[in-house]
N, C-alpha and C positions, 0 to 999 in steps of 0.2 A: 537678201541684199548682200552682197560682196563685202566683205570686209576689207579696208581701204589699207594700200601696201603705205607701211609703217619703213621712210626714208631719214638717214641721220641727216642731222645739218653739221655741214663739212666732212671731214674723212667719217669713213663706214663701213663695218665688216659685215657680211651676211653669207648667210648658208641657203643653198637652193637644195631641192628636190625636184624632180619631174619623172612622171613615168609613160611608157609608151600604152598606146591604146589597146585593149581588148589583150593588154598581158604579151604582147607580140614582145620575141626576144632579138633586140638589134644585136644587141652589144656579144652577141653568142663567140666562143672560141673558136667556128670555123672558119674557111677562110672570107665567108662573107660578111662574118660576124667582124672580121678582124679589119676588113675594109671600112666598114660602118664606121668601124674606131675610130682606123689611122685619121678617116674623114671628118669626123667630127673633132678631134685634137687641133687638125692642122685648120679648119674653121674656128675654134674656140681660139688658138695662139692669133690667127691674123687680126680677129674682132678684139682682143687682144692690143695689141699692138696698136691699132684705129682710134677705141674707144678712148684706151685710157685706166681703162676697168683691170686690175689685177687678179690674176687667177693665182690665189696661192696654196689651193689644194683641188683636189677634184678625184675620182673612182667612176667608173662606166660600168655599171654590173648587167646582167643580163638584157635588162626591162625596164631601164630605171638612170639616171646619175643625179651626184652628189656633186655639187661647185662651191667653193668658197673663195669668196669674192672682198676686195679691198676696193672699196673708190675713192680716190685721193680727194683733198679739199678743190671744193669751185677755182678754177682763177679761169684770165681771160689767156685762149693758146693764141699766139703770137700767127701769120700767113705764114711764117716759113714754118713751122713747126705743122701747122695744119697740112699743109702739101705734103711735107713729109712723112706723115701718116698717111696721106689717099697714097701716096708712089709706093708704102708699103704696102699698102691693103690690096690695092687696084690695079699697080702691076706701073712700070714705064710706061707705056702707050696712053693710057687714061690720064695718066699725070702731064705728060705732054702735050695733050691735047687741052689740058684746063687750063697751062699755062701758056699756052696761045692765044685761051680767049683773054685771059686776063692779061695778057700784054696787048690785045687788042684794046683794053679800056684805057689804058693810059692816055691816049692822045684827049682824052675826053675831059671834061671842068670838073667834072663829079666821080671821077675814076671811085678814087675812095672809097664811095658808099656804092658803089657798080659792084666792086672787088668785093667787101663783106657782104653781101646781098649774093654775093654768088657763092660764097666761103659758111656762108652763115648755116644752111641745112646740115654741112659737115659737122659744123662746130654745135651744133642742137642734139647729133646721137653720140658725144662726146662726154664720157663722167657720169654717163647716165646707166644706172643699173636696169632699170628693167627694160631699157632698148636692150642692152648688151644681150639679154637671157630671149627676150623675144624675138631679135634678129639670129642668134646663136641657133636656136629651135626652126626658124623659118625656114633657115638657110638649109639645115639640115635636114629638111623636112619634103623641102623642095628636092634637093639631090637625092636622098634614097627615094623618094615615090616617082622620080624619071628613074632612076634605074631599076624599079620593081615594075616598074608600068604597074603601078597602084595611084588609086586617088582617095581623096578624102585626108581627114583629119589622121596624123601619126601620135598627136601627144594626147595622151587620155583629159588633162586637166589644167586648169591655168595653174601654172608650177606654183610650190611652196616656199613660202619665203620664210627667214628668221633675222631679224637685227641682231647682232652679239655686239657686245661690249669689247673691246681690247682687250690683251692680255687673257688671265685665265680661260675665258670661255673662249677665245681665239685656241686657245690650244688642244681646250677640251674639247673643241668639234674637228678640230686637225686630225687629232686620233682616231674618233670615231671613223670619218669619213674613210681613212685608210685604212682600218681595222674591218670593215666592210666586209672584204672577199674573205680573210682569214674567220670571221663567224660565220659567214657563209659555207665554209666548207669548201673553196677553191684554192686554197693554197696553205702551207702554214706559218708562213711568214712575209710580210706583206711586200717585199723586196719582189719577192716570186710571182707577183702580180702585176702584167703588163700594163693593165690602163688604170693607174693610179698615181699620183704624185710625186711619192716617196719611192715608187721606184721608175718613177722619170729620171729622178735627182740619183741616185744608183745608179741604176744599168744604162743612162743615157748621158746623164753629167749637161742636161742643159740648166745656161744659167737663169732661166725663169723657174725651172723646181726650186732649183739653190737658194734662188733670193726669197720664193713663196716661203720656203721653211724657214729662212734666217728672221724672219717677219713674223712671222707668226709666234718663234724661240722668243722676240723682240730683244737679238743678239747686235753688235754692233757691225755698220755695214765691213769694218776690218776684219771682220773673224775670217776663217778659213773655209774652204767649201769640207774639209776631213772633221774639221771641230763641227760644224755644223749636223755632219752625218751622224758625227759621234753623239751629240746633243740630241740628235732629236730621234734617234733609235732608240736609245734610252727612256724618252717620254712616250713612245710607243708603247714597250713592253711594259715601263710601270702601270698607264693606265691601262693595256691590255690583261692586263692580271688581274683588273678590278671587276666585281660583277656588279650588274645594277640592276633596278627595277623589271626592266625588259627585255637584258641579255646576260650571258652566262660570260664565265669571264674568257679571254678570246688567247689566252696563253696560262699554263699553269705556273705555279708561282717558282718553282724548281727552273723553269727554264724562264721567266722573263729574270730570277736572278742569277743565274750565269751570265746572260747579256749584259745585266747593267754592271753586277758587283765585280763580274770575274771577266768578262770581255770589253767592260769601259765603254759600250756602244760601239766597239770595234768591227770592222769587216775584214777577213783575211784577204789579202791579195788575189788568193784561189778564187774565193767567194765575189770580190767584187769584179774579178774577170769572168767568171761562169756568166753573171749578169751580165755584162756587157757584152759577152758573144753573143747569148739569146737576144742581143738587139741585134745582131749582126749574124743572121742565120745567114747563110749562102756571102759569109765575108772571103770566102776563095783561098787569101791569102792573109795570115797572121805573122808580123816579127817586127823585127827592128823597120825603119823607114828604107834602108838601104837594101834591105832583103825583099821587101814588098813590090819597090822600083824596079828591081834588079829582074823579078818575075812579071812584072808586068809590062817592061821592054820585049820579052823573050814572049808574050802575048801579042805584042803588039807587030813584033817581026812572024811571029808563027801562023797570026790568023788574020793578021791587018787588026789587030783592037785599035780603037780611033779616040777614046775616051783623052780630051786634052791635059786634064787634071789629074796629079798624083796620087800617093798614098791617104790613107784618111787616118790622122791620129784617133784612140780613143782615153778619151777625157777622164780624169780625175783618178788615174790611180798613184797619187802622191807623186814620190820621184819617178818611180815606173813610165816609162813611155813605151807601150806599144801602138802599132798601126795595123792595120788593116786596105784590105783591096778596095772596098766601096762602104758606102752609108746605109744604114737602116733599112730593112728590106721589111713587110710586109708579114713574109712566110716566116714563124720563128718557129722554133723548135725549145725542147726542154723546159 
């Protein structure tokens, strides 16, 4: 018999597991491997976004990922806050069509209950942890087996789950999870690992890493997104320095203390732009905004480039402002 999924009442951290079937490697570094990714990121943030459900850590290893998951307390979400998660989710056209029917109800004596009756399936896979994970996996599941022209089952087992507590074991499974590919032997510092959290919040500067880690530090929502990086590199390498039970420890203790004692959790400027290119392989163009425009006029005169939007800053390197020609490509390099 199944052991029944152990849910908190009210707010809730939990750590998943799941792996794919017959050992098959999605998550692989080629370029199909790295589609699978992008894929499942940008399905994980939109469910995301829908549910309700925070993703404040997460690793995609070969065969396998790791999620760690916040669900905020029950309450009742308001129509306009629900629409505006389906218009996220589902795109303008879906959203505009739900709100015709539902302006259709109004003429009617029972609108009200017409309206929640049509709102209400929304608002039921809402704060719900195991829709989030079974619809995340279905989704997912469905998209690579059309594009492999495969069928059958892609996930070997009903994933694993764990309740944590707040605070410390929030942090001590933050670590783990990101410490992943560095005991693995992919990288030796987990910045240098594309599909992972921590170095979402590095080499990408978006603010759903930012806030995952600031939440999990349980720092206040004023701190900085530099003090946050610097905190929580810090609680990397100390507990990556530790060994345990089952693994060896994932940094020796000579370099996790340079990082904490002698670099303060610091990232060089060098270091955190190296990172941000490798999100920006084939970014064309690198400088100031005026230098970017200025080359992508002379694109636009030379080859008809049609593209109506300008330079793209890239995020978080303090006072530094550089930009770039385009966003996030796919194909990275280094």
């Amino acid at each position: 018999m199944r052991f029944p999924r152990i849910k908190a009442e009210g707010e809730g951290y939990y750590h998943f597991i799941s792996r794919v079937v017959d050992g098959l490697f999605v998550f692989e570094s080629d370029l199909e491997g790295r589609l699978s990714s992008e894929k499942f990121l940008s399905m994980m943030r939109g469910l995301e976004a829908f549910t309700g459900v925070r993703v404040l850590e997460y690793v995609l290893m070969g065969n396998h990922f790791h999620l760690l998951c916040q669900v905020p307390e029950p309450r009742f979400i308001s129509q306009s806050e629900v629409l505006a998660r389906i218009g996220d989710y589902y795109g303008p056209t879906y959203l505009q069509a739900l709100q015709k029917q539902i302006a259709g109800f109004a003429e009617h004596p029972e609108s009200t209950e017409q309206i929640n009756g049509l709102l209400e399936p929304y608002r039921r896979r809402m704060n719900d942890i195991p829709i989030f994970v079974k619809e995340l996996k279905g989704g997912f599941a469905q998209w690579y087996n059309r594009r492999h022209k495969r069928y059958g089952a892609l996930w070997a087992e009903r994933f694993k789950s764990v309740l944590l507590e707040g605070g410390r074991a929030v942090m001590t499974l933050a670590a783990y999870i990101d410490l992943n590919p560095v005991r693995a032997g992919l990288c030796v510092d987990p910045k240098d690992y594309r599909y992972c959290g921590y170095a979402e919040a590095v080499a990408k500067g978006t603010p759903q890493a930012y806030e995952g880690i600031r939440t999990i530090l349980g720092l206040p929502q004023s701190t900085s997104v530099e003090e946050i990086g610097r905190e929580y590199r810090k609680h990397l390498f100390m507990r990556g320095a530790i060994a345990t039970e089952k693994n060896r420890p994932a940094f020796d203790p000579a370099t996790a203390e340079k990082v904490v004692e002698e670099q303060k959790g610091e990232l060089t400027l060098q270091e955190q732009l190296r990172c941000r290119i490798r999100y920006f392989s084939d970014g064309v163009i690198l400088g100031s905004c005026s230098f970017v425009e200025y080359h992508r006029q002379r694109l636009k005169q030379k080859i008809g480039y049609k593209r109506k939007t300008g330079p793209r800053a890239i995020k978080g390197l303090g006072q530094v402002t550089l930009w770039v020609f385009r966003n996030l490509r796919v194909r990275t390099f280094g």
